[in-house]
KELUM-316921 format. One record per residue (C-alpha): residue number from 1; residue in three letters; x, y, z. Coordinates in Angstrom, 2 decimals. Example, Ala and Ser with C-alpha at 12.3 -4.5 7.8 and 13.67 -1.06 7.14 Angstrom:
% residues 2
{r 1,ala,{12.30,-4.50,7.80}}
{r 2,ser,{13.67,-1.06,7.14}}
END
This chain:
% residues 439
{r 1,unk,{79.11,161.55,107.91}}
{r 2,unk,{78.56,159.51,104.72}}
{r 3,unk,{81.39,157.78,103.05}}
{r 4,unk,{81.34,159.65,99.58}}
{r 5,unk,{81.27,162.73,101.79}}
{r 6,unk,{84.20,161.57,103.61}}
{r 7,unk,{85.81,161.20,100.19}}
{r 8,unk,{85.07,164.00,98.77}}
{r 9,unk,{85.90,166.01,101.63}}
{r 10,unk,{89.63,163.70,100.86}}
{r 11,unk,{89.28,165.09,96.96}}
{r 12,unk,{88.31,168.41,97.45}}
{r 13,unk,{91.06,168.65,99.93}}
{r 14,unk,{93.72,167.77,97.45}}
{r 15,unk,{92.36,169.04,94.44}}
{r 16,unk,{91.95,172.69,95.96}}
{r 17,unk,{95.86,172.63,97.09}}
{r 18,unk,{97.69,171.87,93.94}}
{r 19,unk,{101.04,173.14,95.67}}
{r 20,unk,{100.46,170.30,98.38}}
{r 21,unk,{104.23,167.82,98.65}}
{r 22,unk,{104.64,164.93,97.55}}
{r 23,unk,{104.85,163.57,100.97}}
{r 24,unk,{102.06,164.81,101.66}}
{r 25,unk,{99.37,163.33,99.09}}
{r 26,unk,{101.28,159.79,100.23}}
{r 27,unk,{100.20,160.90,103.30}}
{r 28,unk,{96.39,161.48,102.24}}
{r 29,unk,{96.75,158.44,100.07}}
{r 30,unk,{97.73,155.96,102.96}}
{r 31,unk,{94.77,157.87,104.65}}
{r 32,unk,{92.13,156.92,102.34}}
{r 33,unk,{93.67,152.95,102.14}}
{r 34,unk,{93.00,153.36,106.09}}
{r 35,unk,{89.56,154.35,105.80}}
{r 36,unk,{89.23,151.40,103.33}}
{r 37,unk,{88.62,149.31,106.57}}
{r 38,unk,{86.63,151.28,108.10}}
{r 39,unk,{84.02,152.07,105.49}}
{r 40,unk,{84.90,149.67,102.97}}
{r 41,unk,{86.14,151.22,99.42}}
{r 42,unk,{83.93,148.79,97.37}}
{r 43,unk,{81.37,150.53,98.24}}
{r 44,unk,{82.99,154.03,97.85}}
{r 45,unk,{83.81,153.14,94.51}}
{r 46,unk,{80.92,151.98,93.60}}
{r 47,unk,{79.14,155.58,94.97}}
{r 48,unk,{81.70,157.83,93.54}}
{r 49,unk,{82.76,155.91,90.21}}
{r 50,unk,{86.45,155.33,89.22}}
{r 51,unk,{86.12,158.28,87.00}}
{r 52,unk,{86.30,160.70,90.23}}
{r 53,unk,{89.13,158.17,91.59}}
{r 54,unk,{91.08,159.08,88.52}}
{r 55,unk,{90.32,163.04,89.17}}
{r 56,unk,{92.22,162.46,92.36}}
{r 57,unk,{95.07,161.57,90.25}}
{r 58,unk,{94.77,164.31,87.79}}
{r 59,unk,{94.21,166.95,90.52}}
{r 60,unk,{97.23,166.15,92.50}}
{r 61,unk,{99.56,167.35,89.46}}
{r 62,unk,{103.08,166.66,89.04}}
{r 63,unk,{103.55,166.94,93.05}}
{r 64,unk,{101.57,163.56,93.12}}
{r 65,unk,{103.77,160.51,94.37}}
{r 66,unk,{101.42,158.17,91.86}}
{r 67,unk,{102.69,160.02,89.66}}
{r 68,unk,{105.69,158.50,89.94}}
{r 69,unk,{106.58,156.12,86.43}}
{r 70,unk,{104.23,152.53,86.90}}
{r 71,unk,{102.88,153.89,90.50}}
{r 72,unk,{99.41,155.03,89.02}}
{r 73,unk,{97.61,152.15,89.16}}
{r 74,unk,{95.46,152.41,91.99}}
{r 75,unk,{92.97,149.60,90.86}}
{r 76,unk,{95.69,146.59,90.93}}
{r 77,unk,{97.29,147.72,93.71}}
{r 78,unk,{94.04,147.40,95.10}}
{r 79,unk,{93.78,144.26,94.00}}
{r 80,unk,{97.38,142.59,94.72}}
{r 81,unk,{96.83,144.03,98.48}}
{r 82,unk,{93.06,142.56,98.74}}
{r 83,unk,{94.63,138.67,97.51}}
{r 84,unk,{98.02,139.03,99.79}}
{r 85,unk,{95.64,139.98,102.44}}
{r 86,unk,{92.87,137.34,102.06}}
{r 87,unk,{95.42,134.28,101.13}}
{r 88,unk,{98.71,134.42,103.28}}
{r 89,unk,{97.18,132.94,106.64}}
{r 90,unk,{96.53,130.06,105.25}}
{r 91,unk,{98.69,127.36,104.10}}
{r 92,unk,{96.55,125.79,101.64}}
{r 93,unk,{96.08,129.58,100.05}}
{r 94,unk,{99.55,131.28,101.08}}
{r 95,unk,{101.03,130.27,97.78}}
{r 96,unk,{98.36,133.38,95.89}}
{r 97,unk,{99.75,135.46,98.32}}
{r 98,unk,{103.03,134.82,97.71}}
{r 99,unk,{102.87,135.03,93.76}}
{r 100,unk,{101.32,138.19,94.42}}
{r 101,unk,{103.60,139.61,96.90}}
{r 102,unk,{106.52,139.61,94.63}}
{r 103,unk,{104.07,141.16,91.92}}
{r 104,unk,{103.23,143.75,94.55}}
{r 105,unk,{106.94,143.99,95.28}}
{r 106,unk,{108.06,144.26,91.80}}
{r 107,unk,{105.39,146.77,90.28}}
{r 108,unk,{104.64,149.05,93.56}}
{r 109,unk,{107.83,148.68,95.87}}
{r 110,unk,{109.46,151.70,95.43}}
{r 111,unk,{106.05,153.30,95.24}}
{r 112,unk,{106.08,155.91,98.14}}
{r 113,unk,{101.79,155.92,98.65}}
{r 114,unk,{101.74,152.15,99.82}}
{r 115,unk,{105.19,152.26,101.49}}
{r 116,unk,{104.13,151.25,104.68}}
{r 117,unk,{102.89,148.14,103.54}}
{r 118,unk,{105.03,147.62,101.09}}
{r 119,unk,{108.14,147.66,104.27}}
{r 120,unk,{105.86,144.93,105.80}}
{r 121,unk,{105.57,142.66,102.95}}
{r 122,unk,{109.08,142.90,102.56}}
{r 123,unk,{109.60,141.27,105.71}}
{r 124,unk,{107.13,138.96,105.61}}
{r 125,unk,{107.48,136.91,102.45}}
{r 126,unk,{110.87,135.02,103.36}}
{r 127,unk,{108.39,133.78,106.22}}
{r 128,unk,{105.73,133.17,103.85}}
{r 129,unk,{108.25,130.63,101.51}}
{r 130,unk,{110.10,129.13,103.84}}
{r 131,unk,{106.15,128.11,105.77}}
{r 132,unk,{105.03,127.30,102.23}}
{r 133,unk,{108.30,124.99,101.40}}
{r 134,unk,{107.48,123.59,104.79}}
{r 135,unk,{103.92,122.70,104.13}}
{r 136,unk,{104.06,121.46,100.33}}
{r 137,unk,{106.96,119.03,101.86}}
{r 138,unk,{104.27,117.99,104.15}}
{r 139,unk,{101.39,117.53,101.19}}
{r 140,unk,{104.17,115.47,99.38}}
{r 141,unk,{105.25,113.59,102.47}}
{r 142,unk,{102.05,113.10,103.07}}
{r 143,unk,{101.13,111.23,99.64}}
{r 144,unk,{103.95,109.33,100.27}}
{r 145,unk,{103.21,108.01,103.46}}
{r 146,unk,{99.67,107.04,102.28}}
{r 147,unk,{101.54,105.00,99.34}}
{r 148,unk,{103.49,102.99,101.73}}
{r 149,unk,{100.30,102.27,103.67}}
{r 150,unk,{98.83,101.03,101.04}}
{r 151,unk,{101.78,98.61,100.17}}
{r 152,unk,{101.16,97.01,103.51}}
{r 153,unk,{97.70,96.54,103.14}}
{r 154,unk,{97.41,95.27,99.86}}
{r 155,unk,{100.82,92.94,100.18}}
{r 156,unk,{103.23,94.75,98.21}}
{r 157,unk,{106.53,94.78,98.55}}
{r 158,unk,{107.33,96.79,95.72}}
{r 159,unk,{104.94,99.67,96.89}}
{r 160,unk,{106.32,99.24,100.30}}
{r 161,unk,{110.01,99.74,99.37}}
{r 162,unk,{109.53,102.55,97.00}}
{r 163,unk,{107.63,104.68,99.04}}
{r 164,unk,{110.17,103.62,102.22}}
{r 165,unk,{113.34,104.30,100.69}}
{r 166,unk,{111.74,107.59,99.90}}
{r 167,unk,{110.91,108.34,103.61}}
{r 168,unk,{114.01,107.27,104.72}}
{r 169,unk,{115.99,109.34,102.95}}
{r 170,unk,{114.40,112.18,104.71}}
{r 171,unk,{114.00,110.13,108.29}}
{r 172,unk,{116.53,107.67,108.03}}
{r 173,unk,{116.08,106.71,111.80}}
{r 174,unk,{111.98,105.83,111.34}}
{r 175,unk,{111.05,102.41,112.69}}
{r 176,unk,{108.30,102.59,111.81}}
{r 177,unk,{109.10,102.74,108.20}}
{r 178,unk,{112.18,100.42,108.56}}
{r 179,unk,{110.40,97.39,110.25}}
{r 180,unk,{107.62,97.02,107.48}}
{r 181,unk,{110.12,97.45,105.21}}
{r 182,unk,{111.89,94.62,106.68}}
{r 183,unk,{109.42,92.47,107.25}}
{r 184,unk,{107.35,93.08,103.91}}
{r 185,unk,{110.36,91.53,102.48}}
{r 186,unk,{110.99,88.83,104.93}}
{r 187,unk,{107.49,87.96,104.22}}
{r 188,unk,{107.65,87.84,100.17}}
{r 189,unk,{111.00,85.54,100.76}}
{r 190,unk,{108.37,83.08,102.60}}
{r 191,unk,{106.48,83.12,99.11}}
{r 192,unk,{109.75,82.04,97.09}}
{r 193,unk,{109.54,86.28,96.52}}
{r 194,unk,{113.47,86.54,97.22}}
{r 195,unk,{113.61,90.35,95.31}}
{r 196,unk,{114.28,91.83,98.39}}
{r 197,unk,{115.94,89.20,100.43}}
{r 198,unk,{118.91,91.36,101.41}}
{r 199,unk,{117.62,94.74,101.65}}
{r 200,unk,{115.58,92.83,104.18}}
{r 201,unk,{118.55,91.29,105.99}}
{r 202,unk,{120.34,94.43,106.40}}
{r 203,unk,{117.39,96.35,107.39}}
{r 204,unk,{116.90,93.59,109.78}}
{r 205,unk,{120.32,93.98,111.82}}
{r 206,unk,{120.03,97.52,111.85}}
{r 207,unk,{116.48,97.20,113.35}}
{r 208,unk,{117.64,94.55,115.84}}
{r 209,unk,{120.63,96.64,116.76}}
{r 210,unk,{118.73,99.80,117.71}}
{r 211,unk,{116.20,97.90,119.51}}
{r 212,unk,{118.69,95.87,121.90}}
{r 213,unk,{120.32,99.38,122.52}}
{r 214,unk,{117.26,100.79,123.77}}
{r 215,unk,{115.55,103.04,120.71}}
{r 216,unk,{112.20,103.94,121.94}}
{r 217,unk,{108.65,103.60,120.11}}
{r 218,unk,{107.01,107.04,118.48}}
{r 219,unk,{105.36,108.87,121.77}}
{r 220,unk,{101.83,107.33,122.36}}
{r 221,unk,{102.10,104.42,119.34}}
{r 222,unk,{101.05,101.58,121.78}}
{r 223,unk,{98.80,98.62,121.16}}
{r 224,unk,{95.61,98.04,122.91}}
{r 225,unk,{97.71,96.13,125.76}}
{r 226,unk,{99.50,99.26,126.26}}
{r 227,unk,{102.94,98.07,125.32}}
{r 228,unk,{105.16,100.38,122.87}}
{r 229,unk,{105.02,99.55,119.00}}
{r 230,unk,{106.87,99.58,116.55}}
{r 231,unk,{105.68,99.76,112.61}}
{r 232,unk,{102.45,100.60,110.78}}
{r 233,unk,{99.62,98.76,110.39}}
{r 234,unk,{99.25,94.74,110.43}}
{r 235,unk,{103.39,94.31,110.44}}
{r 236,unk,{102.93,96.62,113.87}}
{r 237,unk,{105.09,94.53,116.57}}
{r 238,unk,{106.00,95.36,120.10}}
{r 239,unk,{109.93,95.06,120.66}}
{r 240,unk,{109.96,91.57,121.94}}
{r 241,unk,{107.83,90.63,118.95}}
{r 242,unk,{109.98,92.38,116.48}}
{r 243,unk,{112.56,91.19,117.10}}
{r 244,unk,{111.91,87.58,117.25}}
{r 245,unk,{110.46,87.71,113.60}}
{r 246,unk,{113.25,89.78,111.99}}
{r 247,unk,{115.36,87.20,113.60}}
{r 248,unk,{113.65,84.60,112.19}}
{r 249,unk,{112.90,86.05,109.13}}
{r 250,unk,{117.35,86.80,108.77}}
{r 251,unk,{117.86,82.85,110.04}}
{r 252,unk,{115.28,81.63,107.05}}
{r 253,unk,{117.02,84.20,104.30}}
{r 254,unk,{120.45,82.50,105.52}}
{r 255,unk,{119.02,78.93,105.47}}
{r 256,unk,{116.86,79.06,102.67}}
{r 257,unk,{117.35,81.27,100.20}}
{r 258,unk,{121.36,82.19,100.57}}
{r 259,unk,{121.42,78.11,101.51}}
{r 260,unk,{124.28,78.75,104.08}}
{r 261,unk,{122.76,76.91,106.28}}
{r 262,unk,{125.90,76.58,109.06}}
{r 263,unk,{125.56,80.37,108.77}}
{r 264,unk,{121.91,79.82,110.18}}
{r 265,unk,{122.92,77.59,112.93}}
{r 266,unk,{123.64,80.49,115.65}}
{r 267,unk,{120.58,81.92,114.19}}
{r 268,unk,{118.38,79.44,114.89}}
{r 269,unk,{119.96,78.40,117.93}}
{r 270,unk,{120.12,82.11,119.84}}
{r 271,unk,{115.85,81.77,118.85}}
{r 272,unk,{115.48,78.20,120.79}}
{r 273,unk,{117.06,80.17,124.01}}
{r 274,unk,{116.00,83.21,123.96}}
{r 275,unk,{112.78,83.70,121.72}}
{r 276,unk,{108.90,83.26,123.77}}
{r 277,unk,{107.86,82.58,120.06}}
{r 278,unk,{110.32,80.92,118.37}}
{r 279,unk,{111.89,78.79,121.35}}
{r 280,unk,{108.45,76.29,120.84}}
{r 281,unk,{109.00,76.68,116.70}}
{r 282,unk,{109.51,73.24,114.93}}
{r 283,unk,{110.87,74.34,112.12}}
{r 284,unk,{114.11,75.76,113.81}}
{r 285,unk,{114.99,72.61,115.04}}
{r 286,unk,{113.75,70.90,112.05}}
{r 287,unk,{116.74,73.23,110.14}}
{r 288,unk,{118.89,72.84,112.39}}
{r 289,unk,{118.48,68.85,111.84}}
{r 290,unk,{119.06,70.21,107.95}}
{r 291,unk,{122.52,70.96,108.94}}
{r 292,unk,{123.70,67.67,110.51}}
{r 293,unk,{121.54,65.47,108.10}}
{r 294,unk,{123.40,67.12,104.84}}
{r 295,unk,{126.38,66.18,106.95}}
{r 296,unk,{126.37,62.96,108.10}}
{r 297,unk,{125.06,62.03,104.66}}
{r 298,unk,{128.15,63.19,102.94}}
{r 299,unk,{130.27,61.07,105.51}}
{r 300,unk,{127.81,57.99,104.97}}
{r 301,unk,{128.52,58.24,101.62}}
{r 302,unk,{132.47,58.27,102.13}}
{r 303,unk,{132.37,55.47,103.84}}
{r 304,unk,{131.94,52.32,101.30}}
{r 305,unk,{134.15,53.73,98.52}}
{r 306,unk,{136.82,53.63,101.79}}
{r 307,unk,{136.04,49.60,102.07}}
{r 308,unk,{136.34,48.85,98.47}}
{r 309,unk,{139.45,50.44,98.65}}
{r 310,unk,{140.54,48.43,101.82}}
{r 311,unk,{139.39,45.38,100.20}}
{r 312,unk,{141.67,46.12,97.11}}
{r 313,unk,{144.87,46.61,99.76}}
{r 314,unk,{147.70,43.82,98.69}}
{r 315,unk,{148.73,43.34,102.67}}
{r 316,unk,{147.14,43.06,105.94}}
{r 317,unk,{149.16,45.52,107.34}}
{r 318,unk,{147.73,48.26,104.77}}
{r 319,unk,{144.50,46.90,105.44}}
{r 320,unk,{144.65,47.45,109.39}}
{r 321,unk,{145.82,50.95,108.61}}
{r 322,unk,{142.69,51.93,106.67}}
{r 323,unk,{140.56,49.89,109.12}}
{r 324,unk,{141.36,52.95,111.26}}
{r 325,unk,{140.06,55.23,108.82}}
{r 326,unk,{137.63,53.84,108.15}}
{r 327,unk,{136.04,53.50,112.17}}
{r 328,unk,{137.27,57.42,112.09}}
{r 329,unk,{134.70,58.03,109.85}}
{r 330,unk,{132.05,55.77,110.85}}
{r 331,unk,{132.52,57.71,114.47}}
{r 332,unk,{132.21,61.54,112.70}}
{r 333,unk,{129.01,59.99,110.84}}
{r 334,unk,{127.29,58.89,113.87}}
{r 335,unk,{128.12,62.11,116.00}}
{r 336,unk,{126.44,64.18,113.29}}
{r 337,unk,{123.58,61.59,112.97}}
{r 338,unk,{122.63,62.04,116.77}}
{r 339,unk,{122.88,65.96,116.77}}
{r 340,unk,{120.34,65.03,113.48}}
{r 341,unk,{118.21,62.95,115.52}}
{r 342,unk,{118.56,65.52,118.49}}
{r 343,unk,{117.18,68.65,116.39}}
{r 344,unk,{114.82,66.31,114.52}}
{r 345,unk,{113.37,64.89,117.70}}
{r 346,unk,{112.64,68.68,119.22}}
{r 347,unk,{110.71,69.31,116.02}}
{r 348,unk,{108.94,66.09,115.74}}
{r 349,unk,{107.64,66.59,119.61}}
{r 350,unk,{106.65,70.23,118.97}}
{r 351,unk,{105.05,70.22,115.83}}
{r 352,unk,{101.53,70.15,115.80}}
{r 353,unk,{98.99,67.98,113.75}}
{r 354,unk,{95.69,69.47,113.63}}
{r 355,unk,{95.79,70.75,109.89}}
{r 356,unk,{96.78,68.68,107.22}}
{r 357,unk,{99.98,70.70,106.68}}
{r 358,unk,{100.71,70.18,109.98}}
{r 359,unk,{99.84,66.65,109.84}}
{r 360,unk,{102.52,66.60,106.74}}
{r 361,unk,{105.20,68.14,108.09}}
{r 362,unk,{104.77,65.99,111.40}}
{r 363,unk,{105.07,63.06,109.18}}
{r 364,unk,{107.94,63.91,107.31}}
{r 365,unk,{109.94,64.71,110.05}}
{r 366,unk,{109.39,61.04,111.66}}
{r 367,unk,{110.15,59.66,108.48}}
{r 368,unk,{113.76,61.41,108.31}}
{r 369,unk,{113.94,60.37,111.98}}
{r 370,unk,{113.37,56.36,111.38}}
{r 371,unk,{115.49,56.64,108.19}}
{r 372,unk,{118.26,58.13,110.45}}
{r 373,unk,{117.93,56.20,113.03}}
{r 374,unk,{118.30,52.79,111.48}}
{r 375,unk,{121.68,54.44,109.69}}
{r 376,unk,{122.76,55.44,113.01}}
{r 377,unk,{121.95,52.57,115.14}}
{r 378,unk,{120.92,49.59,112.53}}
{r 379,unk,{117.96,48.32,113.90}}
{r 380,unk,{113.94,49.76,113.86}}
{r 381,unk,{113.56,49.29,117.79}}
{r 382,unk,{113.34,52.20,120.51}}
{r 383,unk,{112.86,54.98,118.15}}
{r 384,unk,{110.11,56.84,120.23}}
{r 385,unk,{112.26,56.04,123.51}}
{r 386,unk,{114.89,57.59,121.88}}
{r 387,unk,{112.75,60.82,120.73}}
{r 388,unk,{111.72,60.96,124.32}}
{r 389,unk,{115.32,60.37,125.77}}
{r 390,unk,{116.92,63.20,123.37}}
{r 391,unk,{114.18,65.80,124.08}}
{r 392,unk,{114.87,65.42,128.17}}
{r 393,unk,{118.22,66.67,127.75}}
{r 394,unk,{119.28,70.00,126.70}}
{r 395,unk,{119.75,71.12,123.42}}
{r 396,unk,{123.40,71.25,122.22}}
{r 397,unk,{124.67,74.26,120.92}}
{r 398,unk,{124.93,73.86,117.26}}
{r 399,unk,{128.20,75.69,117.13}}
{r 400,unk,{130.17,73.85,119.25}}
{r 401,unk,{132.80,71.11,117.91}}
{r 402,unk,{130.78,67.89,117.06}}
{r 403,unk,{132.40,65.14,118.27}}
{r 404,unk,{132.60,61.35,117.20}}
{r 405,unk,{130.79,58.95,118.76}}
{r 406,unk,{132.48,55.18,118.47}}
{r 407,unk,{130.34,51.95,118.95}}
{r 408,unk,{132.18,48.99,121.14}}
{r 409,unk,{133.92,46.64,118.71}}
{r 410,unk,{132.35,43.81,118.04}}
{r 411,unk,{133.83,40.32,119.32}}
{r 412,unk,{136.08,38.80,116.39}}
{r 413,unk,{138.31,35.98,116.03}}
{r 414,unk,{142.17,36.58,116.12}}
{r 415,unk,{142.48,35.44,112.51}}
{r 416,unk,{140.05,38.34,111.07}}
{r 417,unk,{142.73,41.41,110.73}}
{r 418,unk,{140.41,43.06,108.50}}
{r 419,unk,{137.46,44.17,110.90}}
{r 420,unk,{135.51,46.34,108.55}}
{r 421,unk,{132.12,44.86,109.20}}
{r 422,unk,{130.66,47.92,111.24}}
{r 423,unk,{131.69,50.42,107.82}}
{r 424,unk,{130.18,47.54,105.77}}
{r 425,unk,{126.89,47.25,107.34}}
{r 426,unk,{126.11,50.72,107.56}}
{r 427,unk,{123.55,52.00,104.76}}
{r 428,unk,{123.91,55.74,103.31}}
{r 429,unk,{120.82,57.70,104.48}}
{r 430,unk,{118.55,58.93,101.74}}
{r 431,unk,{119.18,62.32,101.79}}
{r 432,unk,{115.86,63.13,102.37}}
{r 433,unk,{115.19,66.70,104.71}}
{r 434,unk,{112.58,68.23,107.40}}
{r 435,unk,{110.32,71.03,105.60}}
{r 436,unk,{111.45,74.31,106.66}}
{r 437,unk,{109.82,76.77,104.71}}
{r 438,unk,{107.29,78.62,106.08}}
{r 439,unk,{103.68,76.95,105.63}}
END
């Protein structure tokens, strides 16, 4: 049987029973949508013409349910179904179906000829939104993600931190968003970049802390070693590795930009213990040596304004009294200058020389070491025995108590009350420090 047959077989059925319900045209009505699969209504249409479609209408009289007010519109309901229908199993599409859902809703809910889908629908479009809010947070997260990528690529901490802070706020526990972050910044702060110097430090601890307490990488992000990573990108880093730079890079903020540099000292020290990397680093001994240098400089430089004032003293009894003083001071000086020439030997024996930076730095810290060493000990002799001698032993922790160190008295008559030769004869160091920025 043809399809306009079928349909007309549908029209002359209604159109012959004027007295039919109104139940019972929706009935026909929901029919004829049905057969719509089957033998495809374009092509009815097209055969019969919407001018017999609209003698359905007519010949169904005031019992017709599309007669209803604003249900006798059988071409855009038609239409609303066919876009619901072609757009809401996809994501990228579901948003047409959903506009035209609540259309559908809106014009043809109540409508009692496309009731049955109209009850689906219903149910189906608090689905469709909250899939759809789902997805177009996706699209957006999405873009943001690829922003922060390209912040790492191209060097940017600016792109880097805008695009993180975003993502955190929804994942606040990603590491891999929070040790890019971290580093990104740790990393400008080696270029003099210090803008974000503490968001980097406090991103740091809380990285470190999660790590030591056992978080675990994203399932499957390894590196081609097969050990778990954590990050994005080039700043990706295994746990051991991450957390000997965001160590580093907190001990260098400390030191060198926030220039607290006893703050540092655990820092640096925890690194020559427990770090693979970092243990063989010049440059945390070499800031270490900072430390005592800037230290043992300020005593140095206590100590002749002390003999000028002995010297001025009316008796000898005031002047043996400041002679102890005096040899107090000259004892604090040179326990600080050999925890100096301690750190400043490690780095000076580690540091390599086969660029000319290296070369540089190399040099620099033997400089500080002779300059130091003749302060400390007054004579030029044994300085690479003693470089040798100090790395043998093991490092001292920078944190404990420093104590002073007091040369043998030299032999003097019983006459000479005022012994202040050692505090006159020792020169002031220049001041001069290690490099300990990054290269």
């Amino acid at each position: 049987m043809g399809s306009s047959h079928i349909f007309a077989t549908i029209f002359f059925g209604i159109s012959s029973e004027k007295t039919r319900t109104n139940a019972e045209f929706a009935k026909l009505y929901l029919n004829k949508l049905r057969l719509e699969e089957v033998f495809n209504m374009k092509t009815i249409f097209r055969s019969i013409g919407l001018a017999m479609l609209a003698a359905v209408f007519v010949a169904a009289g005031s019992n017709s349910a599309l007669a209803q007010a604003g249900c006798d519109n059988p071409e855009e309901i038609e239409a609303l179904d066919k876009k619901i229908r072609e757009n809401y199993a996809k994501n990228a599409t579901l948003k047409i179906a959903i506009d035209n859902g609540k259309q559908f809703l809106e014009k043809y809910g109540a409508c009692e000829a496309p009731k049955e889908f109209a009850d689906w629908l219903k149910a189906q479009m608090p689905k469709w939104e909250e899939r759809y809010k789902k997805f177009s947070e996706g699209e957006e997260m999405k873009k943001i993600f690829a922003r922060f990528d390209a912040g790492i690529t191209s060097d940017n901490p600016d792109e880097v931190y805008a695009a993180g802070r975003e993502i955190l706020a929804k994942q606040p526990d990603n590491l891999n968003i929070m040790v890019p972050m971290a580093m990104s910044g740790i990393l400008a702060s080696y270029k003099n970049n210090n803008k974000y110097a503490d968001e980097s430090v406090k991103l740091s601890n809380t990285i470190i802390s999660k790590l030591k307490a056992g978080a675990q990488p994203t399932e499957g992000k390894k590196n081609a070693a097969g050990e778990g990573t954590y990050g994005a990108l080039k700043l990706e880093f295994t746990k051991q590795e991450a957390l000997d730079e965001l160590a580093f890079g907190n001990a260098y903020i400390t030191n060198s930009v926030k220039k607290d540099k006893k703050a540092a000292l655990p820092m640096y020290y925890e690194l020559s213990q427990s770090s693979p990397k970092y243990k063989n680093e010049p440059r945390v001994y070499g800031a270490i040596g900072d430390y005592y240098l800037e230290e043992s400089t300020k005593l140095s430089k206590e100590i002749p304004p002390m003999i000028e004032k002995q010297k001025a003293l009316p008796t000898d009894e005031e002047k043996i009294k400041m002679d102890a003083e005096i040899e107090a001071k000259i004892a604090m000086f040179n326990g600080y200058a050999e925890r100096a020439l301690d750190a400043f030997a490690r780095a000076y024996k580690l540091a390599p020389s086969g660029t000319p930076a290296e070369k540089t730095y190399k040099d620099t810290v033997y400089k500080v070491i002779v300059d130091l060493y003749k302060s400390r000990f007054e004579k030029e002799t044994g300085i690479n025995e003693y470089i040798a001698a100090a790395v043998a032993k093991p490092f001292p922790n920078p944190m404990s108590e420093v104590k002073p160190v007091s040369d043998p008295k030299p032999e003097t008559s019983t006459t000479n009350t005022t012994s202040s030769t050692p505090a006159a004869t020792k020169p002031a160091t220049n001041g001069k420090t290690a490099v300990t920025t990054k290269p």
